[in-house]
N, C-alpha and C positions, 0 to 999 in steps of 0.2 A: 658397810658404809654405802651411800648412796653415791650410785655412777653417774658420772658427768657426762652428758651429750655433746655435740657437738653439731650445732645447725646453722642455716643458710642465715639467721639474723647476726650471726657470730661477726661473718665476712666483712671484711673494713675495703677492700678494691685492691688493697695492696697483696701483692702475695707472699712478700715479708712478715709483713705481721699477719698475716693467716697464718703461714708455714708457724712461725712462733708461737702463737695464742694454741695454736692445737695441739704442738708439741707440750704444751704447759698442762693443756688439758688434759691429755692421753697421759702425761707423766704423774695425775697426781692421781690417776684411776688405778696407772702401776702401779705403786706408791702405796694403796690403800687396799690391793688385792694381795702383793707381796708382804705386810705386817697381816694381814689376814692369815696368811697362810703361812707363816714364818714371824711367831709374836717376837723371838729375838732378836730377827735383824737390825742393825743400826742403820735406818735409813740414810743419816746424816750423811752416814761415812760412804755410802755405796752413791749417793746421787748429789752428794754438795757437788761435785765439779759441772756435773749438767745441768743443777740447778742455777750454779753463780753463773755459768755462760748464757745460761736463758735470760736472766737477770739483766744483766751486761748489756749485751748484744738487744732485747728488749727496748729496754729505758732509752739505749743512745739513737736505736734507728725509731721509735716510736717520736722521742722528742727532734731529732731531725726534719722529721715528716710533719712537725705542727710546726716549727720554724721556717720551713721550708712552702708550707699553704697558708702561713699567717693565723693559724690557729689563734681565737685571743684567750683562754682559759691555757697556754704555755706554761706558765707563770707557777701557776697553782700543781698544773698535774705535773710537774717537774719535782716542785717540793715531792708532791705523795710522793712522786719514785723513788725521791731521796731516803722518805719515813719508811716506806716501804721495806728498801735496801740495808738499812738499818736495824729494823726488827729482823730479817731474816738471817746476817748477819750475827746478831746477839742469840741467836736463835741456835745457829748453827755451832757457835763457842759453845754453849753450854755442854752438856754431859750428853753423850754421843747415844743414849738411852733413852731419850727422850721423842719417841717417834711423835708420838698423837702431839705434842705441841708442834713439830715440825708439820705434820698434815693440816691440824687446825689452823697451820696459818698458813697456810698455800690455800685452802679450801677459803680462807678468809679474804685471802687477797685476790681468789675468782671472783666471790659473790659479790663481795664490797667495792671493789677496783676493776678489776676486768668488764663485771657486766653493769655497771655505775660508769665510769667517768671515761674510760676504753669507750665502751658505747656511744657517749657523748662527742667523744673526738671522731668517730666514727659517723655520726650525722654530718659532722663540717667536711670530715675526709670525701664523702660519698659524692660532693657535690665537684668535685676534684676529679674522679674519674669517669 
């Protein structure tokens, strides 16, 4: 599976959500080297508890930080993180074998979330620090 980078466009000013956004990132590189190399592991079961604190800890200081600078798209990226938490969540119930759906949707919630709508909060954040 293709590695995830981690570059200087990534950076939001905050060092929270850098610290966060990398950790997500570097975890889903883990993530797809460790079922590479160990096709039985149940990833669920070895990284839901770092995933859901990512999660967590994510969404609350992310959406603090747009309440906080007046973001006006709050509103909307609040929901995703709701819809977000939600898929990962049903995601996580399922049958504890099911890695590639757990990967696809991490991998999902980079490309579509992270470097879409992140990014977006990330132009308003920039003008902040």
């Amino acid at each position: 599976m293709k590695r995830f980078e981690w570059s200087k466009n990534l950076i939001t000013g905050s060092m929270t959500l850098d610290i966060q956004n990398r950790f997500f990132l570097d975890l889903i590189n883990k993530m797809s080297d460790e079922l590479e190399n160990n096709p039985g592991i149940s990833l669920a079961k070895k990284y839901s508890t770092a995933l859901l604190t990512y999660f967590i800890c994510h969404c609350m200081d992310e959406e603090y930080m747009m309440r906080q600078y007046f973001y006006p798209g709050y509103v909307i990226h609040s929901l995703k993180h709701r819809e977000i938490k939600k898929r990962f969540f049903t995601c996580l119930q399922r049958d504890s074998n099911q890695n590639r759906e757990l990967l696809e949707l991490l991998i999902s919630i980079w490309n579509n979330h992270m470097l879409v709508d992140d990014l977006d909060f990330n132009k308003h954040l920039s003008g902040h620090f």
